[in-house]
N, C-alpha and C positions, 0 to 999 in steps of 0.2 A: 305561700311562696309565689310570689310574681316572676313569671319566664321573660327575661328581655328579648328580643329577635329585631338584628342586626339586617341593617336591606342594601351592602354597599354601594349594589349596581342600580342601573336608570332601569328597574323592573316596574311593568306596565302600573297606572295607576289603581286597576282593580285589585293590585295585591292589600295595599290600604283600606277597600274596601270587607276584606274578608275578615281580616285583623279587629276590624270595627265591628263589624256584625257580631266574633266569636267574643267581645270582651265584653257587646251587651248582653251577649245569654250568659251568661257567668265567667267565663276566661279569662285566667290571673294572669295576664299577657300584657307588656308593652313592647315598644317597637321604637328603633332608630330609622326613619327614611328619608333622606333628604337630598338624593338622587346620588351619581357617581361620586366616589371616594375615592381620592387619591390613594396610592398605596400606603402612605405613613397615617394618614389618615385611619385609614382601616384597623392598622395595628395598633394604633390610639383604641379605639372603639371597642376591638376582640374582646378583650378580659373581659366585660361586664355582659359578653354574650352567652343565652344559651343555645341559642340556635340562629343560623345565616340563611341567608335566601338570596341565592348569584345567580346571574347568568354565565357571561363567559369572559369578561372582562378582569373580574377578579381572580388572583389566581393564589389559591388555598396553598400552602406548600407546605413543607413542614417547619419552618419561620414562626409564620404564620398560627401554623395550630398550635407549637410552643406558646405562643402568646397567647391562647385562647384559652385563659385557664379552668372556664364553667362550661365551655361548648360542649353541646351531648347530641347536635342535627346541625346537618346539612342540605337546603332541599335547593337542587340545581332546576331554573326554569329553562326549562331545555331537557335533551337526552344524553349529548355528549358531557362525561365527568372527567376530560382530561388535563380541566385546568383545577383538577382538586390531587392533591397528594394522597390516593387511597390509603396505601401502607400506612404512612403515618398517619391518616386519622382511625387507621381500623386498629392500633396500637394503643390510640388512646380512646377506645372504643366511644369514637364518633361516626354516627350513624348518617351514612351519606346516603339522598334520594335523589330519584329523578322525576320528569314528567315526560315521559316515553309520547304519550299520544296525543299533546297539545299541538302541536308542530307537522304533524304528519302530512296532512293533506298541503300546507302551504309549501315542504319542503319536496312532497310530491309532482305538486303541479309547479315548481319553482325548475326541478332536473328535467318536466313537461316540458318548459316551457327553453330552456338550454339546446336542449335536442332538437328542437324547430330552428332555434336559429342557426344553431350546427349545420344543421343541414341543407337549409334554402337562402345560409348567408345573412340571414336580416340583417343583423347591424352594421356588417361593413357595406351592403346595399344602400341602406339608409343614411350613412356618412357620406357616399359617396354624394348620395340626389342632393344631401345637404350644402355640398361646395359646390355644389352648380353642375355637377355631370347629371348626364342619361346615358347610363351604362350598363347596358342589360347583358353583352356576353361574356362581360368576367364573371357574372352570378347564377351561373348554371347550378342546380341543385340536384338531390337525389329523394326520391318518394321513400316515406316511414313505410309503408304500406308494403309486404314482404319478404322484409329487412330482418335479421335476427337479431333480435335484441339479449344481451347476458346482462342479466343483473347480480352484481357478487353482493350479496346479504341479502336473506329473503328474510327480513325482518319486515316491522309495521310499514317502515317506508318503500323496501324494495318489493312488496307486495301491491301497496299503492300504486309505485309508476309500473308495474306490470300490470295491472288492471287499466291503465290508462294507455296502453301500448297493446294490448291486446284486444281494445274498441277501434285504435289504428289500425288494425289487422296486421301488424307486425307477429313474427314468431316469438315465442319469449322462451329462452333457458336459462337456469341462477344457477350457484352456488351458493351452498349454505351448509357447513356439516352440522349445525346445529337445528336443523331442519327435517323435521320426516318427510319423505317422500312424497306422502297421499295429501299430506299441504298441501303442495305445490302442484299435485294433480288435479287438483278440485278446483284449480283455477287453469284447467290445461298449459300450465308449464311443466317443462321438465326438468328435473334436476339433474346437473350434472358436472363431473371433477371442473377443478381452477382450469387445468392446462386446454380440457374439451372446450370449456366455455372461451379462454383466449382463441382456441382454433376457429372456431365455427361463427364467432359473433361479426357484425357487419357493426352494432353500434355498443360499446359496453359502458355501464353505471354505475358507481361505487357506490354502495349503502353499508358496506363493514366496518366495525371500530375499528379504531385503533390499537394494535398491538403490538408484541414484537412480533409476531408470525406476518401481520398483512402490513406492517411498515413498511413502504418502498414496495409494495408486491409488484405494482410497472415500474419496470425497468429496461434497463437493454435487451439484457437476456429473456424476460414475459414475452414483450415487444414483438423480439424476433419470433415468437410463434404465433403471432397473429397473424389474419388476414392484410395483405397492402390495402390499404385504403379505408383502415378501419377508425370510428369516430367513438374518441373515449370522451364523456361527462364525469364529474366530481364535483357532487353537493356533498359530501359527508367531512373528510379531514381531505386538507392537503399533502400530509404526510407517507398518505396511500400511494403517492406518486414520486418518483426520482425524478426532481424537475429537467433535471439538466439532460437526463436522457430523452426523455417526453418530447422537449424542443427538438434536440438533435434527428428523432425519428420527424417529426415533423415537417423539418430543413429537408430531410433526405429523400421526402414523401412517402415511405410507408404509412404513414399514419397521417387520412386524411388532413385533421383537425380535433379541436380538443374544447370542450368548453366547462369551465371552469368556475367555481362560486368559491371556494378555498385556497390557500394555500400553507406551504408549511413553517412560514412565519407569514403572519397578519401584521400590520398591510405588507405588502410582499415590496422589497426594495426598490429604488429607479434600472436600475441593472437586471431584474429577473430577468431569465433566458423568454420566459411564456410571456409574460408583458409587450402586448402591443406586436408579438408575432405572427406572420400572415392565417388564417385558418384559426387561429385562435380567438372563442366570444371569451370574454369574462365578468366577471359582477363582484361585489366588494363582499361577500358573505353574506347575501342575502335572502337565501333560502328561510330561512321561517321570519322573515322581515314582514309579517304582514299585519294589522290591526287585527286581524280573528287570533293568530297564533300568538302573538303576544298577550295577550288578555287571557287565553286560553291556559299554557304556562304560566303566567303570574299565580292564575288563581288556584292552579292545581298544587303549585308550588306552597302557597300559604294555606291552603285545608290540608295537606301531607303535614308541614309541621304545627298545625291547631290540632290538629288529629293525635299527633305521638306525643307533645307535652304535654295534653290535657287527657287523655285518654291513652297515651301506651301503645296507641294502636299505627302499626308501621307498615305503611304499602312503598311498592318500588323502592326496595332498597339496593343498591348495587355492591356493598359491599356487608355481608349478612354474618362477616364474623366477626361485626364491631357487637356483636348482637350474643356473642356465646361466651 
């Protein structure tokens, strides 16, 4: 039996590679890749799939996997799965994966790299020298060095920029309840509740899914228990944040500044409140944009499903009772 595998997103081109390699050692595998697919398109293509390999562009729903009548994998290049319909493929026991660690360090040093200009201004410095000013006393900045940093998800990546925040000599404390302790001590961070970490943080960083519990977790109401003057980053989902409060605290100056690589609809509209607000950096979703972590992902993403249709064998799976 030949597995077809479905590639409807612009995934790097070493995913072709791996497909190649596995179908000269013996692997009864073909492949549709011919970069992005339109949505009709896709659903043209589904039924003859057995397995898909997305980024974030396509978005699985349950439409979608109705149409998909042979799909048995899903392997997302990337970590976030929330443009996949779990429920509905874990019903029709489709087995969704991710690639957790392809991404890490680009999207590490990508919230790095957010926080520096947060906090010493770069860009709007830079626009400024650009139109012809020399304007050095609207860009007073504040040293990392210090500074407490809360990182809410002490996962692969809130471990990352905490390791890179604590070469700054920043303080570092997270949240995580899915996290033991002695993690987080072994990298002298402390762990400690949401509300401690809103109180005591000088700069905070989002690295948790999305869920219903941390949907909107900034808010007015979080907001008002933080520090004045405190500097929030979000590489993860935009959805972690109530934009409209976000701004409003902004306007009203408690909340230094904000710098931002998401939001909770892509592209975010001409109207968003955060767009083009004073204190505000932002970037189009760029965080694992880099040539290592695309290639990275791709390829991780096509050996997870060379692996489970030719061998059965299934790593990172996110949803494990498409499986029972």
């Amino acid at each position: 039996m030949t597995y077809h595998i479905l590639i409807p997103d612009a995934v790097h081109p070493s995913v072709i590679d791996v497909l190649e390699r596995a179908k000269a050692s013996g692997a009864d595998i073909s492949w549709q890749s011919t970069g992005q697919l339109k949505r009709e398109e896709t659903l043209a293509a589904i039924p003859n799939a057995d397995a898909l390999i997305i980024r974030s562009a396509t978005k699985v729903d349950a439409e979608m996997i109705d149409a998909a009548a042979k799909l048995r994998l899903i392997a997302r290049a990337g970590v976030g799965v929330d443009n996949v319909d779990l429920p509905a493929a874990t019903a029709r026991k489709i087995v969704v994966m991710n690639t957790p660690d392809g991404n890490t360090i680009s999207t590490a040093e990508h919230t790095f790299g957010l926080m520096l200009a947060l906090a010493r201004h770069i860009p709007q410095a830079h626009a400024s020298l650009a139109s012809g000013k020399w304007d050095r006393k609207s860009f007073t900045g504040v040293e990392l060095r210090g500074k407490v940093l809360g990182v809410v998800g002490f996962g692969r990546i809130g471990r990352a920029v905490a390791k890179r925040a604590l070469a700054f000599e920043m303080s570092v404390i997270a949240f995580d309840p899915y996290i033991p302790a002695d993690v987080a001590a072994d990298m002298s961070v402390e762990l400690v509740s949401l509300e401690d970490l809103f109180r005591r943080s000088d700069f905070i960083t989002l690295h948790a899914l999305l869920t219903d519990e941390t949907r909107e977790m900034i808010n007015a109401k979080s907001i008002a228990t933080m520090k004045k003057g405190v500097r929030i980053i979000d590489a993860a989902r935009g959805a972690l944040i109530n934009e409209a409060d976000l701004a409003e605290a902004i306007k009203s100056g408690h909340v230094a500044g904000a710098a931002l690589d998401v939001f909770a609809e892509e592209p975010p509209g001409p109207n968003h409140p955060l767009i083009n607000l004073s204190g505000v950096v932002h970037t189009p979703h760029l965080a694992a944009s880099t040539d290592d972590a695309q290639i990275n992902v791709a390829v991780e993403a096509a050996q997870l499903i060379v692996e489970a249709l030719t061998k059965g064998d299934y790593k990172n799976v996110v949803n494990p009772a498409a499986r029972t």
